[in-house]
LUMDO-637543 format. One record per residue: residue in three letters; residue number from 1; x, y, z of N, C-alpha, C, O in turn. Coordinates in steps of 0.1 Angstrom, whole numbers, plus 5000, padded with zeros to 4 digits. Each point is the difference from the previous one (the first is absolute). Last residue first. Layout:
N
rest;nr;n.X;n.Y;n.Z;ca.X;ca.Y;ca.Z;c.X;c.Y;c.Z;o.X;o.Y;o.Z
ALA;NUM;X;Y;Z;X;Y;Z;X;Y;Z;X;Y;Z
...
//
This chain:
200
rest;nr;n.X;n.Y;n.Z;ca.X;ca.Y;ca.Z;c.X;c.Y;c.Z;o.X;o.Y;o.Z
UNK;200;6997;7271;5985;5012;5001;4991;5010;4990;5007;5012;4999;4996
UNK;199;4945;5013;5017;5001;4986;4996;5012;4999;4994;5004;4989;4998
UNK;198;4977;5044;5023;5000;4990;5015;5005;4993;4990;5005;4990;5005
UNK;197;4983;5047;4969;5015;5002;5009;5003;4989;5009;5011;5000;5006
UNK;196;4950;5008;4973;5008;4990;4992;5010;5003;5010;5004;4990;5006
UNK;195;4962;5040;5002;4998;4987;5001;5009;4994;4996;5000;4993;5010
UNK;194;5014;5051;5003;4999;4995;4991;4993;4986;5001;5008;4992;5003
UNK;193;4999;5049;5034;5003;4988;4997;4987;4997;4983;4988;5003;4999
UNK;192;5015;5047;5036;4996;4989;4992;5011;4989;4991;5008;5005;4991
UNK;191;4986;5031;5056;5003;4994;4989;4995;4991;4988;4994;4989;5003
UNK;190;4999;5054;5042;4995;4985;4995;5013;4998;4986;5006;5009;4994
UNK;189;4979;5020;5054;5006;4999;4992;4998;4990;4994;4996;4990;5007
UNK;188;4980;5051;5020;5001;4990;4996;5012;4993;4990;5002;5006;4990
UNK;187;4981;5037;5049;4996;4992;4986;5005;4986;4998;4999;4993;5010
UNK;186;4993;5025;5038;5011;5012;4992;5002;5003;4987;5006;5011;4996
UNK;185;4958;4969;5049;5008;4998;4985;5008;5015;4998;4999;5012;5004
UNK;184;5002;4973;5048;4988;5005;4991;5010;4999;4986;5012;5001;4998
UNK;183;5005;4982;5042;4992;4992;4992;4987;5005;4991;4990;4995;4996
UNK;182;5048;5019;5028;4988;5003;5015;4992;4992;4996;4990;4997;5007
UNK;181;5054;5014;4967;4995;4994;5011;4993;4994;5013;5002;4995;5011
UNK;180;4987;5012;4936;5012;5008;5011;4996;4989;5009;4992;4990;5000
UNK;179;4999;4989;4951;4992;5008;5010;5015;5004;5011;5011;4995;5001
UNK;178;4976;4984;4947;5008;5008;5008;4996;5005;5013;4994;5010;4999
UNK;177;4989;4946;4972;4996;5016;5003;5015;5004;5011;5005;4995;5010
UNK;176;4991;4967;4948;4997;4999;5011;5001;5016;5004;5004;5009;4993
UNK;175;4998;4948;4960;4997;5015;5011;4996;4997;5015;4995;4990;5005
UNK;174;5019;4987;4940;4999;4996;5013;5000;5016;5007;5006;5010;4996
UNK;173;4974;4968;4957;5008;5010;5008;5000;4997;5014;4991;4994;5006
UNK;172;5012;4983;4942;4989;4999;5014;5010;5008;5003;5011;5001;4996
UNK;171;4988;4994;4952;5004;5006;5012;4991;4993;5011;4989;4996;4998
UNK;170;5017;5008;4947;4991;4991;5006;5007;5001;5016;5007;4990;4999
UNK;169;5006;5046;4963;5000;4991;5003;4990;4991;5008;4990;5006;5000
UNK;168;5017;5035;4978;4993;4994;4994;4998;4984;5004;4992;4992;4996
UNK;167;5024;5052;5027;5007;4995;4991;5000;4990;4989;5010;4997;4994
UNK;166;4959;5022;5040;5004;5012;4992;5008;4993;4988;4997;5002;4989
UNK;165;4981;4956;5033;5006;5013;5007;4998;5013;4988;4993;4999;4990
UNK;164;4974;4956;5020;5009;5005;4991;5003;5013;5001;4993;5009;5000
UNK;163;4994;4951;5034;4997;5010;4994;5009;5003;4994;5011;4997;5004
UNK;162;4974;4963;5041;5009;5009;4983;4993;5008;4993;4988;4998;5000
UNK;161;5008;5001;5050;4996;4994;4988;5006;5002;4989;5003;5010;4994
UNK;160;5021;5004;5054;4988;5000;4995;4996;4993;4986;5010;4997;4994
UNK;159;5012;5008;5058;5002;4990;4986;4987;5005;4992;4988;4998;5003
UNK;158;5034;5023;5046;4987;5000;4990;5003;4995;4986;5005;5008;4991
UNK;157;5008;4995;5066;5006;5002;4983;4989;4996;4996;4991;4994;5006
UNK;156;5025;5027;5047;4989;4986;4993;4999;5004;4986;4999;5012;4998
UNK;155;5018;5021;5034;5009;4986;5000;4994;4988;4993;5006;4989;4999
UNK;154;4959;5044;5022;5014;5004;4998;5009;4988;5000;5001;4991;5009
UNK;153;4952;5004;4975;5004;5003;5010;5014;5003;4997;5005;4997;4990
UNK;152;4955;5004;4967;5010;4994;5014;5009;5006;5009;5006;5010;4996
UNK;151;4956;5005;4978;4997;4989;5006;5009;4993;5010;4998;4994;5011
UNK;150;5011;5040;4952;4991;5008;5008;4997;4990;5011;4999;5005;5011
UNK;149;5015;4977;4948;5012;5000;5010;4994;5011;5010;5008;5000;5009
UNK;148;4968;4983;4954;5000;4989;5008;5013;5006;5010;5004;4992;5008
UNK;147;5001;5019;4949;4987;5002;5000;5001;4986;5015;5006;4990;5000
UNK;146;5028;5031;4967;5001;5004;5015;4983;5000;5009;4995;5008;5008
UNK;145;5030;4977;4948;5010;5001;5011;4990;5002;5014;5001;4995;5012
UNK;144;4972;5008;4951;5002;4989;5000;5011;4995;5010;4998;4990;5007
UNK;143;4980;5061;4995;5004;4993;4992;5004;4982;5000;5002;5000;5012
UNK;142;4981;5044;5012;4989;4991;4995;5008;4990;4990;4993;4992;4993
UNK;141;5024;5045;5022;4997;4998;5014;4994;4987;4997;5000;4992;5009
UNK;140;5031;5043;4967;4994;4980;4996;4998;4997;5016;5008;4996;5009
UNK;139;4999;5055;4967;4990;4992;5011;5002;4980;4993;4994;4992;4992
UNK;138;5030;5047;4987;4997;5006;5013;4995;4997;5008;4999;5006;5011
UNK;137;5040;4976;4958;4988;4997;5000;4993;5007;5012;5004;4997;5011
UNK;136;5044;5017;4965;4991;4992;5009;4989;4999;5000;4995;5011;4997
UNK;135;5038;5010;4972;4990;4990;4998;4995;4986;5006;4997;4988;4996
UNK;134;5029;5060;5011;4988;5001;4993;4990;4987;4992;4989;5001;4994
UNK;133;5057;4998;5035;4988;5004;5011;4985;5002;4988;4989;4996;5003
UNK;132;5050;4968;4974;5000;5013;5012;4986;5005;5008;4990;4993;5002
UNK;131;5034;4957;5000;4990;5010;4987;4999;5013;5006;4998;5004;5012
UNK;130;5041;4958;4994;4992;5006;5003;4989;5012;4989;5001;5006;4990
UNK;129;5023;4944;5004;5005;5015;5003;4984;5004;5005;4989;4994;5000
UNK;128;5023;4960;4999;5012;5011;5004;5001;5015;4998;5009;5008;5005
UNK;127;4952;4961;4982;5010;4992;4992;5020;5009;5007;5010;5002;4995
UNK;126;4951;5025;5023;4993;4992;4986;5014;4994;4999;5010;5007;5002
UNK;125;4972;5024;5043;5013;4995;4991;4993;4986;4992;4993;4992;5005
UNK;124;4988;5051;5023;4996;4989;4996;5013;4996;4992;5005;5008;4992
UNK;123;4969;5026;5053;5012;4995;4987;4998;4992;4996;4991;4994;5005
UNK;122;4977;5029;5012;5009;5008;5008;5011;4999;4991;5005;5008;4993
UNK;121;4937;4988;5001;5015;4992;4996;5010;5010;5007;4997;5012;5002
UNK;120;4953;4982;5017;5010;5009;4988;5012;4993;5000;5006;4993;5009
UNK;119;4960;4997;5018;4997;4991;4993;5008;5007;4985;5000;4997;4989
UNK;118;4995;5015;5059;4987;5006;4995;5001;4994;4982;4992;5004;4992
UNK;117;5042;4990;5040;4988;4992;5010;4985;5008;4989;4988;4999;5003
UNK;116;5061;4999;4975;4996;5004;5008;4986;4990;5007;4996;4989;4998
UNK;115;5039;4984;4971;4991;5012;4999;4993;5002;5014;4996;4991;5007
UNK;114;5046;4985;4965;5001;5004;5010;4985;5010;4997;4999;5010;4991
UNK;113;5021;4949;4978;5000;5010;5006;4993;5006;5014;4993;4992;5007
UNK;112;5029;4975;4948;5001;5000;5014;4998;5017;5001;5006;5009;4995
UNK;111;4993;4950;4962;4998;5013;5003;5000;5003;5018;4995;4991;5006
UNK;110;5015;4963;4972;4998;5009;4990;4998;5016;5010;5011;5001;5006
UNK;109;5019;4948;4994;4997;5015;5007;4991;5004;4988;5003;4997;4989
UNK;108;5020;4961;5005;4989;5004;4996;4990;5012;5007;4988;5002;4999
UNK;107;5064;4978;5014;4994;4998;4993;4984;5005;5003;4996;5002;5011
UNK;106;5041;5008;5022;5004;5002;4986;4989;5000;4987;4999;5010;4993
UNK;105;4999;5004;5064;4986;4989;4987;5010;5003;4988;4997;5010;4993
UNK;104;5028;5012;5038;4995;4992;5008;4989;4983;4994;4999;4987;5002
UNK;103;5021;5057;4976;5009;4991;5007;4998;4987;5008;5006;4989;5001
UNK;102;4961;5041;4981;5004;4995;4990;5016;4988;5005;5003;4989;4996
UNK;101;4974;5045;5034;4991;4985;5002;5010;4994;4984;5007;4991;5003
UNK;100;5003;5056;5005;5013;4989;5005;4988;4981;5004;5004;4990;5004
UNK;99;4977;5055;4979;5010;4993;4986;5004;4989;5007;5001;4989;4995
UNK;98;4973;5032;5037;4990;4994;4989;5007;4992;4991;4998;4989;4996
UNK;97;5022;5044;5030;4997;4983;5013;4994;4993;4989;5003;4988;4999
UNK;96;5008;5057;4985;5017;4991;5001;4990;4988;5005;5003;4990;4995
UNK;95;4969;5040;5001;4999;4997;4991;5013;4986;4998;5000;4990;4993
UNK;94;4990;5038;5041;4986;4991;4998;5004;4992;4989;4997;4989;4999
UNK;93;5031;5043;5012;5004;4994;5007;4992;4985;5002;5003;4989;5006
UNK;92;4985;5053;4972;5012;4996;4994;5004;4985;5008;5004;4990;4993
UNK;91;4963;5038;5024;4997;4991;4990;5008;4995;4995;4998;4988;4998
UNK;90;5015;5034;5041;4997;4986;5000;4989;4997;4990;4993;4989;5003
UNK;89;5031;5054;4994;5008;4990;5004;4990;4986;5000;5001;4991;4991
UNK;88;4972;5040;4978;5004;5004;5011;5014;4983;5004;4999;4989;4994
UNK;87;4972;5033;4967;5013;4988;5001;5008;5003;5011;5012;5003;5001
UNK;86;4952;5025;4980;5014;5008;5006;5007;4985;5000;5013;5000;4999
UNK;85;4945;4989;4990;5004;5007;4989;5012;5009;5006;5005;5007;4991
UNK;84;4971;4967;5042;5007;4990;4987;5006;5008;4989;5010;4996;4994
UNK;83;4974;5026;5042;5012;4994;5004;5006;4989;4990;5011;4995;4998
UNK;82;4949;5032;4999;5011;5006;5000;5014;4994;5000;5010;5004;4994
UNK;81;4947;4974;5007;4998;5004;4985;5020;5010;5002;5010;4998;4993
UNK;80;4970;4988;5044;5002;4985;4994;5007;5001;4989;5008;4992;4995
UNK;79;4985;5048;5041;4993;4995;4993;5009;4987;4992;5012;5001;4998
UNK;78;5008;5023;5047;5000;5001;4985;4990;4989;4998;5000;4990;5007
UNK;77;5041;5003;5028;4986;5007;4998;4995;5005;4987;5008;5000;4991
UNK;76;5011;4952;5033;5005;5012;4992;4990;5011;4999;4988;4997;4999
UNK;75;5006;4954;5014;5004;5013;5010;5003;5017;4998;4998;5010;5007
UNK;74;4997;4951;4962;4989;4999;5009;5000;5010;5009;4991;5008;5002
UNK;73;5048;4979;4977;4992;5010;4993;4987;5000;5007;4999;5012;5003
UNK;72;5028;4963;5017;5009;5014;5001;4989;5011;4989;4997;5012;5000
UNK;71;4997;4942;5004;4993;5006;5013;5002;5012;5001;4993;5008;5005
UNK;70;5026;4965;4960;4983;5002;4999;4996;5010;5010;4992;5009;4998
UNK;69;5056;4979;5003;4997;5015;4990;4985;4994;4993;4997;5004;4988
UNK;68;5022;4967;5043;4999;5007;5012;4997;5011;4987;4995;5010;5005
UNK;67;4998;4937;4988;5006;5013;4997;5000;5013;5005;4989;5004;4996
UNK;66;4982;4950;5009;5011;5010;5012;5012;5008;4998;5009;5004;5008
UNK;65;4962;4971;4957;4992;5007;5011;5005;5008;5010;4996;5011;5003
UNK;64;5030;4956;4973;4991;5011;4991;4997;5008;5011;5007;5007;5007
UNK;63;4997;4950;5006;5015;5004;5005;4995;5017;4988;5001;5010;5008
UNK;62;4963;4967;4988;5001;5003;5015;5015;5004;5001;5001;5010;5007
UNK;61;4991;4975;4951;4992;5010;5001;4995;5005;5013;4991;5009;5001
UNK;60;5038;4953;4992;5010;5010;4994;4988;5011;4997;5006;5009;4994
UNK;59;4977;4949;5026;5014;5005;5004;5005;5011;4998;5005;5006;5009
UNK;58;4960;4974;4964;4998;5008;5012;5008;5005;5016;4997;5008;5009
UNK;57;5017;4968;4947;4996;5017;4997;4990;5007;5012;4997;5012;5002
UNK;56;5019;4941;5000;5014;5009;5002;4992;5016;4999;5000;5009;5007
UNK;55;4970;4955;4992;5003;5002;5014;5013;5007;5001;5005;5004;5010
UNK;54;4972;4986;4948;4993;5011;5009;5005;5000;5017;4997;5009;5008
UNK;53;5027;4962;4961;5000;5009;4988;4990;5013;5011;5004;5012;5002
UNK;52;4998;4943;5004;5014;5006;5008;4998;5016;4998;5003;5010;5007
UNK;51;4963;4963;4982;4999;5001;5011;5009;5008;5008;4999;5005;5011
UNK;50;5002;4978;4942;4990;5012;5000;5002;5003;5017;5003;5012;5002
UNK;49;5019;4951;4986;5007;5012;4997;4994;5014;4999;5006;5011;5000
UNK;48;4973;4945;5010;5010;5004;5010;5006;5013;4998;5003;5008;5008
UNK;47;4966;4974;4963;4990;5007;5010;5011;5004;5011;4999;5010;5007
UNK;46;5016;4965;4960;5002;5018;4993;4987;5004;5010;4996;5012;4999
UNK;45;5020;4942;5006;5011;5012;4996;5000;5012;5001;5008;5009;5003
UNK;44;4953;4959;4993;5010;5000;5015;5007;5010;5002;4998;5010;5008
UNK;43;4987;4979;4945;4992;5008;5009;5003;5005;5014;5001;5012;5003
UNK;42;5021;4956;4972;5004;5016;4998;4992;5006;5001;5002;5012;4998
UNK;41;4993;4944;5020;5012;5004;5001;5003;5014;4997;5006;5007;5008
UNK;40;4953;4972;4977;5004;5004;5012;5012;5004;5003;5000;5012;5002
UNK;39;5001;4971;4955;4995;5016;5007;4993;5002;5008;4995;5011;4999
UNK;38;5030;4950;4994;5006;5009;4997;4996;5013;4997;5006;5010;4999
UNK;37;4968;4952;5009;5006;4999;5014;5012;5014;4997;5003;5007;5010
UNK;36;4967;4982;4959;4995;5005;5010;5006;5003;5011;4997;5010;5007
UNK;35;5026;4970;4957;4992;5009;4994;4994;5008;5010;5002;5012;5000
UNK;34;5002;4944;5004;5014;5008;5001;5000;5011;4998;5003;5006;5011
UNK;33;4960;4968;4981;5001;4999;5017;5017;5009;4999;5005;5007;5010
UNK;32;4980;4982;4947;4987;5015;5007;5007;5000;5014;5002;5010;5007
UNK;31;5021;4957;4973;5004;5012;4992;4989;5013;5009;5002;5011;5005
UNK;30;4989;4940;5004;5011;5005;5004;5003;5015;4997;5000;5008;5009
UNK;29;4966;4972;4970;4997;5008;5016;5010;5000;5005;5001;5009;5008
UNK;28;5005;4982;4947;4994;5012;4998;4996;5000;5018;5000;5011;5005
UNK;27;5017;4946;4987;5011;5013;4997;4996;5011;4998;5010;5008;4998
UNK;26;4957;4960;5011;5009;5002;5006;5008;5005;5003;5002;5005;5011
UNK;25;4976;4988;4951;4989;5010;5011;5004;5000;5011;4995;5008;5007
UNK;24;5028;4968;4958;5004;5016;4997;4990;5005;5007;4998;5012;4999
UNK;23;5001;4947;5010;5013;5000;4999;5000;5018;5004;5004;5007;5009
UNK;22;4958;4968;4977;4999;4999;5015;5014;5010;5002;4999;5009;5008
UNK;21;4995;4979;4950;4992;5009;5003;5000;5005;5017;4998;5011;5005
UNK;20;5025;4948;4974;5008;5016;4995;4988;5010;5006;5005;5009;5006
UNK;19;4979;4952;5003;5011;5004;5008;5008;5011;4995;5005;5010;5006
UNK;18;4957;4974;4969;4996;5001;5016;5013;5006;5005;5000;5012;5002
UNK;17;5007;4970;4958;4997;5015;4999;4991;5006;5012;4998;5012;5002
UNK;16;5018;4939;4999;5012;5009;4990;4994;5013;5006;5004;5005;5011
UNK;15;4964;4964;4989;5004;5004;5019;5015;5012;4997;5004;5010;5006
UNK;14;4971;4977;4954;4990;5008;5008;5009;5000;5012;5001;5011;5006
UNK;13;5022;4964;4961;4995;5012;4997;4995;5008;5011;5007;5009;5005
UNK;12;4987;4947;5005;5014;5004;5005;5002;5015;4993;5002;5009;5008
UNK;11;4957;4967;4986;5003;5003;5011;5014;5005;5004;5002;5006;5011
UNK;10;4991;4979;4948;4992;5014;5000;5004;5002;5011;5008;5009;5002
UNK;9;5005;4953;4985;5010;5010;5000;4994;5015;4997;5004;5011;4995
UNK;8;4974;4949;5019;5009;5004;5008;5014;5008;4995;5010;5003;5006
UNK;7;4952;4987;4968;4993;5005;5014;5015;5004;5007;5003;5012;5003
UNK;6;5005;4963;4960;4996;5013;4996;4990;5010;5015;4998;5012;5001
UNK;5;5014;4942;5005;5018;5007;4995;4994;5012;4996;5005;5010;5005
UNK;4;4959;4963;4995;5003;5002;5016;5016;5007;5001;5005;5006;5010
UNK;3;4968;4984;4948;4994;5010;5008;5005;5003;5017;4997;5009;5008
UNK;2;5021;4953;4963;5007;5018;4994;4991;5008;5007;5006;5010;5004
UNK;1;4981;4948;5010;5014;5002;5004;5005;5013;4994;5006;5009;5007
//
């Protein structure tokens, strides 16, 4: 009889700590299953906002593009090298279309510029200002902005890979080619966006 009260109050012990255990492996898959379900959710979120994030800036690097003082320099007569160092009317003017994207992209702008068809810098506006003519870059024909844009058609944008800008930052650039109206290139204009800027 005490072996059978001492059995059965093992068995009840044992089913006791059966169920607290069952309990808290329960409330730990509840907890993982919520958990999951709340970052899909912000996964969701931020593939949506990344999505918004390349379909405005290729908006706003085609409404770019058709700045009428690329084509005016393009046109202009004079070596690349003259017309940027006299700060001819439509560099200046290169330079106004580049600052005024900051109106347009408030947050995480990094650098916007304008380069000839032989991959020379024309203009370049940093954080709003502009940089002067002696510390244009004479060739980013090959550069991370602009690697893959020889390829595309007129009117068609170029998202490029992340990379670490001039400004130290972590940047994707968006680009596209300037071309006349007959559709031959004219150079190029691009921007660069802050990774984080989609998350702020």
């Amino acid at each position: 009889m005490r072996l059978l009260r001492y059995l059965a109050i093992l068995a009840g012990v044992v089913l006791l700590g059966l169920s607290v255990v069952t309990g808290v492996q329960s409330n730990r898959s509840r907890s993982a299953d919520s958990l999951d379900a709340r970052l899909d959710l912000l996964a969701k979120q931020q593939v949506r906002t990344i999505e918004s994030t390349l379909e405005r800036s290729s908006a706003v690097i085609l409404q770019l593009a058709n700045a009428p003082s690329f084509l005016r320099f393009a046109e202009a007569a004079g070596s690349t090298n003259r017309k940027v160092n006299r700060q001819i009317r439509p560099v200046v003017e290169s330079q106004a279309a580049l600052a005024y994207i900051r109106e347009i992209v408030p947050r995480g702008l990094g650098a916007a510029s304008f380069v000839d068809v032989d991959g020379r810098e024309v203009a370049r506006v940093v954080d709003g200002r502009q940089v002067p003519p002696d510390e244009l870059e004479r060739d980013v024909s090959a550069s991370p902005p602009l690697e893959g844009i020889a390829d595309l058609a007129p009117s068609e944008v170029l998202h490029t890979r992340p990379y670490v800008s001039s400004t130290g930052a972590w940047v994707f650039s968006t680009a596209t080619r300037v071309v006349d109206g007959s559709g031959n290139p004219a150079g190029v204009v691009q921007f660069e966006l802050e990774l984080d800027s989609d998350t702020r």
